[in-house]
C-alpha positions in Angstrom: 19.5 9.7 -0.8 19.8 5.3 -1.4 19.9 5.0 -4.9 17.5 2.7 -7.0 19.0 2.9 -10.2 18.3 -0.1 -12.2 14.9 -1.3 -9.7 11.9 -2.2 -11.1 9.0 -0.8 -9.6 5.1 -1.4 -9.1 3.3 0.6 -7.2 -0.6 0.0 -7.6 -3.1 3.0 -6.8 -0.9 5.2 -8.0 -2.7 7.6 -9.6 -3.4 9.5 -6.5 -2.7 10.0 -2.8 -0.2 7.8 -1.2 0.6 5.4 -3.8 1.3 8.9 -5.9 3.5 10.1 -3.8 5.6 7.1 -3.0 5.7 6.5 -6.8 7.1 9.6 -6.9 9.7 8.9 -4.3 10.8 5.8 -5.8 11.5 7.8 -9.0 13.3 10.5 -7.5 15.6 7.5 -6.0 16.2 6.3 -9.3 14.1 3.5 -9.8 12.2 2.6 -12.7 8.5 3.3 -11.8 5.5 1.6 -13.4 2.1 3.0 -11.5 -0.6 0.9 -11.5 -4.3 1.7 -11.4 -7.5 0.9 -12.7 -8.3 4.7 -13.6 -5.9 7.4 -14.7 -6.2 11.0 -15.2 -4.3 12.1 -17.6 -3.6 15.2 -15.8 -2.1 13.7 -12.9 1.8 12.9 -12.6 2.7 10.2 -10.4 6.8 9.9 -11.2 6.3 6.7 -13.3 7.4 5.9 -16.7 4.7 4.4 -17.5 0.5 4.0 -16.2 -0.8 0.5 -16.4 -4.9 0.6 -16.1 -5.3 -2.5 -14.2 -7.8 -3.8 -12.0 -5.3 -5.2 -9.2 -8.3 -7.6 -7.9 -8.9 -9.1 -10.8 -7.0 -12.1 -11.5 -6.4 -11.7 -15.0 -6.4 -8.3 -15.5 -3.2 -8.5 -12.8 -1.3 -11.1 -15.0 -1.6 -9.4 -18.0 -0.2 -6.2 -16.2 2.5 -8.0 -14.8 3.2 -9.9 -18.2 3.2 -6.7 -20.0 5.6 -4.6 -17.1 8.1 -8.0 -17.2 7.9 -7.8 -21.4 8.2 -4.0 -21.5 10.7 -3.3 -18.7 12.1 -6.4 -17.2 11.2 -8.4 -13.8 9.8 -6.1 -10.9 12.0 -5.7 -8.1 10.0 -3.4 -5.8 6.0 -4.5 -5.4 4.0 -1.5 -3.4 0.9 -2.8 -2.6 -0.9 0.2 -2.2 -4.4 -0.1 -3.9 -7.4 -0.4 -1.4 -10.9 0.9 -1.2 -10.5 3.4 2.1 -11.2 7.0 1.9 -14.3 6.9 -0.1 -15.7 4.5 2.6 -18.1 6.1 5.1 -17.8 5.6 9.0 -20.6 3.1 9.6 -21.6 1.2 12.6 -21.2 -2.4 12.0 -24.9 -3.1 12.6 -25.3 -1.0 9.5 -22.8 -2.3 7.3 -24.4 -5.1 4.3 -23.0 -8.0 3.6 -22.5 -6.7 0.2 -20.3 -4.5 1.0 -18.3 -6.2 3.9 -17.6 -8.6 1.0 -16.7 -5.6 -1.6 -13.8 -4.1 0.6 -13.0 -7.6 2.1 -12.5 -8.7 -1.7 -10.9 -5.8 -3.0 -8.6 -4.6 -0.3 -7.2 -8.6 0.5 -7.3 -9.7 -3.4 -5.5 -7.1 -4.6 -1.9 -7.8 -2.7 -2.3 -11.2 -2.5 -2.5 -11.1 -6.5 0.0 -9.0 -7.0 2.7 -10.7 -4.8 1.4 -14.0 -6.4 2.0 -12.4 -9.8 5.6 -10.7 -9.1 6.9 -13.5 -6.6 8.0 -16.0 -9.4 10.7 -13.6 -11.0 11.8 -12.4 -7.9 12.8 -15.8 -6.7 14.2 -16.6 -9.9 16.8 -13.7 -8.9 16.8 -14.3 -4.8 15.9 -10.3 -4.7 12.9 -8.6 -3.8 11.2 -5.8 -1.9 6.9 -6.6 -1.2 6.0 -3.6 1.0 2.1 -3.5 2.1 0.3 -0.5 3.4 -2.1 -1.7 5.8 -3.6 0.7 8.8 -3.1 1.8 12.3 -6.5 1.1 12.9 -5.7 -2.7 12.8 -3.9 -1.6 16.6 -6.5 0.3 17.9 -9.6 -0.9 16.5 -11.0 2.1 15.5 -14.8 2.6 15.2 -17.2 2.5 13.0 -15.3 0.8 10.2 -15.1 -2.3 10.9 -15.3 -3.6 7.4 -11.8 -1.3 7.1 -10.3 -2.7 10.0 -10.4 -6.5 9.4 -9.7 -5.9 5.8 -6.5 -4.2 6.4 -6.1 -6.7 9.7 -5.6 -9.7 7.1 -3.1 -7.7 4.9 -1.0 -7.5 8.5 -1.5 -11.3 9.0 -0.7 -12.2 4.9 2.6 -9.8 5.3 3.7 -12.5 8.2 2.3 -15.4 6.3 4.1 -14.3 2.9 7.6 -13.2 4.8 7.9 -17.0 6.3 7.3 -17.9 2.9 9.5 -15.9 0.9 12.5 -15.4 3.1 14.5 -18.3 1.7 14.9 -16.8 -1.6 15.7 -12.9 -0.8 12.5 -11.3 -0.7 11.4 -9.1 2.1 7.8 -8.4 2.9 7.2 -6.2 5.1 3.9 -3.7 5.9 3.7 0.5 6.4 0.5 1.1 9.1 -0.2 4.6 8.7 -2.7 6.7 10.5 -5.5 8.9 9.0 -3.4 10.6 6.4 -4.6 13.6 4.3 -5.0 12.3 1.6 -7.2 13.9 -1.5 -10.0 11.3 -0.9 -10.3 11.6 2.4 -10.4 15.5 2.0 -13.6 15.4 -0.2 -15.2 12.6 1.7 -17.3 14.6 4.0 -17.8 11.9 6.4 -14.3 13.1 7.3 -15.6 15.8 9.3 -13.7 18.2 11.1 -14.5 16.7 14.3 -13.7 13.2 13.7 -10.1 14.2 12.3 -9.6 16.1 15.6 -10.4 13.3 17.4 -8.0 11.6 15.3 -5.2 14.0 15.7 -5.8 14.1 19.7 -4.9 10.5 20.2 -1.6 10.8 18.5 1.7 12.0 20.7 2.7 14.0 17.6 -0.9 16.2 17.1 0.1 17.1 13.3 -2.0 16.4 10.8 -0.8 13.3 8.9 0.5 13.5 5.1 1.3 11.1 2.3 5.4 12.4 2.3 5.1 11.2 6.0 5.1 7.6 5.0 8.3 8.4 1.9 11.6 7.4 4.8 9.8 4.3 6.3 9.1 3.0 2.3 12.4 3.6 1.5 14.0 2.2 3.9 12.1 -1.5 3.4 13.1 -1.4 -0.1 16.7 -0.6 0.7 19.4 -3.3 0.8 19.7 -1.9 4.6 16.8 -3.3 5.1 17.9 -6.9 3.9 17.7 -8.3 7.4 13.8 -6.9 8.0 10.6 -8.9 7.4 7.1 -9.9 8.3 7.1 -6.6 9.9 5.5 -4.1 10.6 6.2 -0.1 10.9 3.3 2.2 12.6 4.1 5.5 11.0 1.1 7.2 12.9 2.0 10.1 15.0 2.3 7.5 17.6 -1.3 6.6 18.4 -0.7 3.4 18.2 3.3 1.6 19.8 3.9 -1.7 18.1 
């Protein structure tokens, strides 16, 4: 296993799901963890040494999170962008989605890892090192219906991971995107518009018919935060059972 001893890292929706379980993956490889969320439970363990409440699309409420991690624990290193309003969103046809909340997930799920790079950026290129990985979707390949809200939301983070790499490469930071497929996550379990059905449609267009799982996304994160991975940006790494070949 790469070692991380002596990395910084954020990792924002960490409190469950897959920013849990790559928070804990980063920890087990040494690195210094601070999870980032705008609700803990304090029964839930997440690997980090410490749990910043933060609302990642909030402008201020990001700098002060960043201020406090950079005052507590040093500069961050390692940003995982993971935060996003997904599995408690219902399959809707576009005709039916509102404005209202086009704009809420548009806002939310674009904001959030623009701000965060924006916030972390400034320290990194002050040490010409840094890892920006982005967890956008499969969908964004396939254009998956009805969520189309979903799908252009995580279709900008694709285009801002390009965008950003061009801009950052200069100065030693790599920024680079994970597009998983529908992974099992604990929200998407208890959303019941996640039928049976419409997972085994899911798991019928892959060419691997397993059921998908946050640990499935730990090698590909790893690997873009690794020094191996120095050479590697503005891409982006399907990790989706192979419904999708990019």
């Amino acid at each position: 296993m790469m070692s991380l001893k002596g990395k910084i890292a954020m990792v924002t929706g960490a409190a469950t799901g897959i920013g849990a379980t790559l928070a804990q993956a980063l920890a087990s490889s040494g690195a210094e963890v601070i999870g980032v969320d705008i609700a803990w439970d304090g029964a839930q363990q997440a690997g980090c040494v410490e749990r910043a409440q933060c609302d990642v699309a909030d402008p201020m409420s990001v700098k002060t999170c960043v201020a406090n991690i950079e005052a507590a624990h040093g500069p961050v290193d390692i940003l995982i962008n993971n935060a996003a309003l997904a599995s408690e969103l219902a399959p809707t046809p576009f005709e039916h989605i509102a404005p209202e909340e086009w704009l809420r997930v548009m806002t939310i799920n674009t904001m959030a890892p623009f701000l965060c790079s924006q916030a972390v950026a400034p320290r990194m290129r002050e040490r010409k090192w840094g890892r920006i990985v982005n967890l956008t979707s499969a969908t964004i390949f396939i254009g998956m219906p009805p969520m189309l809200h979903y799908v252009a939301s995580k279709g900008a983070v694709a285009i801002m991971t390009r965008g950003l790499a061009r801009e950052l490469g200069r100065d030693g930071i790599t920024v680079n995107a994970i597009a998983p497929g529908l992974t099992m996550t604990e929200g998407v379990q208890r959303n019941e518009a996640y039928s049976d059905e419409l997972i085994a449609q899911a798991i019928a267009a892959q060419s691997i018919p397993n059921r998908e799982q946050p640990e499935d996304l730990i090698a590909a994160c790893l690997y873009l935060v690794s020094d191996g991975a120095k050479m590697m940006t503005g891409q982006i790494l399907a990790v989706d059972g192979g419904t999708a070949f990019h």
